[in-house]
Structure formats: C-alpha cells, structure tokens
N, C-alpha and C positions, 0 to 999 in steps of 0.2 A: 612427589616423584621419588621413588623407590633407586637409592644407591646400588643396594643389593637384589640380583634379580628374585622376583616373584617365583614359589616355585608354583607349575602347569603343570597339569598334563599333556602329554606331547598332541595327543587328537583333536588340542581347540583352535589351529592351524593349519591352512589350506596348504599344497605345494606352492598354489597361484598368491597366496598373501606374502607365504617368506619371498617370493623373486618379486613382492610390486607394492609391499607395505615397506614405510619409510619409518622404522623403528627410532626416536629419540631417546635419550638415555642423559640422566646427569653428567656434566662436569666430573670428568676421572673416574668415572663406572664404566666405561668403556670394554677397557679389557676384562673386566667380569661376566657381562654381558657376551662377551665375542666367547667365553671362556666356559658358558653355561651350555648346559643339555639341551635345551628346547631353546635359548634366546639366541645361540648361535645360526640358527637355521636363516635368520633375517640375512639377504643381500644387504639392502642400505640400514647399517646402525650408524645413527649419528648423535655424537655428543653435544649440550648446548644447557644452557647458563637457564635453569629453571628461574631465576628469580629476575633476570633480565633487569638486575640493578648491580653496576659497576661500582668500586672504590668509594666507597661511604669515606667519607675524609669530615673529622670531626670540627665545628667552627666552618666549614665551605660555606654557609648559608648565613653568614654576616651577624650570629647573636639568635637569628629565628630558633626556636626550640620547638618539638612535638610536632613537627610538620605529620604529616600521614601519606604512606604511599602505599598502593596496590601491591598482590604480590606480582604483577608486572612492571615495577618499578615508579608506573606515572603516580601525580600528586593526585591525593585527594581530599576534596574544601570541606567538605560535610560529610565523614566518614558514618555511614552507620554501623550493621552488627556484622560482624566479620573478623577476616584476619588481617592485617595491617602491619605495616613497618614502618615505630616511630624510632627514630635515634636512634637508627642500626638494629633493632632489637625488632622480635615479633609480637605483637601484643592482640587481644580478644576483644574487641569490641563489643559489648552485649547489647 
C-alpha cells in the first residue's frame, strides 16, 4: 500500500467511481491523498491499518520465538514462500 499517492492520469476515473468507489489509504496518508490532483476527487477516502497487526510487545508470547504471521496479522503453522512477520520484522520465505 502506497503512502505517497501514485501518480495517474486524471482519465482512468469515472465521475460515477470518484461519488461510489471507497478509496482506502495507509495510516497517516490521508491528508496527502485529500491533497493530491487526481486522488482528491474520491468522495469516501478512508484511512486503515494495512497490516492489521496491533502493538507487537516483545516476550507477550511467553518465550515462543519465530512465530509467523500473515500480512493480515493471523498466525501461520506451515508458512510457505511469501512474505511474513516473524518477531516484529518482515522476512521472504522462499
């Protein structure tokens, strides 16, 4: 998800998408977004927590280490090749 917006050209946007497409945007990109040439046109921009994992707090997991989590936050048992978050950190599964 893109902090800073993407730049467009203004023609790849209906009138009917900016009043009925619901624009998400990272955590604190907001005003940039409202503040841009073409991303401004969206009615509903709304900001939200791409990574949908709260306060990593180091030790909460009693000693467990390398756990693996999605970038949607949930655990994962048998991680394959991808991207993951072990220990606060993002790491490449190959």
């Amino acid at each position: 998800m893109r902090e800073v917006p993407a730049s467009i050209r203004s023609n790849n946007f209906s009138d009917e998408q900016y009043e009925t497409v619901v624009l998400y945007v990272p955590t604190g990109s907001l005003e940039k977004y409202k503040a841009d040439y073409i991303w401004k046109n969206f009615i509903n921009i709304i900001e939200f927590d791409a990574t949908n994992i709260d306060d990593i707090v180091e030790g909460e997991l009693n000693g467990y280490e390398n756990i693996y989590y999605d970038l949607n936050g949930r655990i994962v048992e048998n991680p394959t090749h991808g991207i993951y978050i072990v220990n606060g950190k993002k790491v490449f599964v190959e």
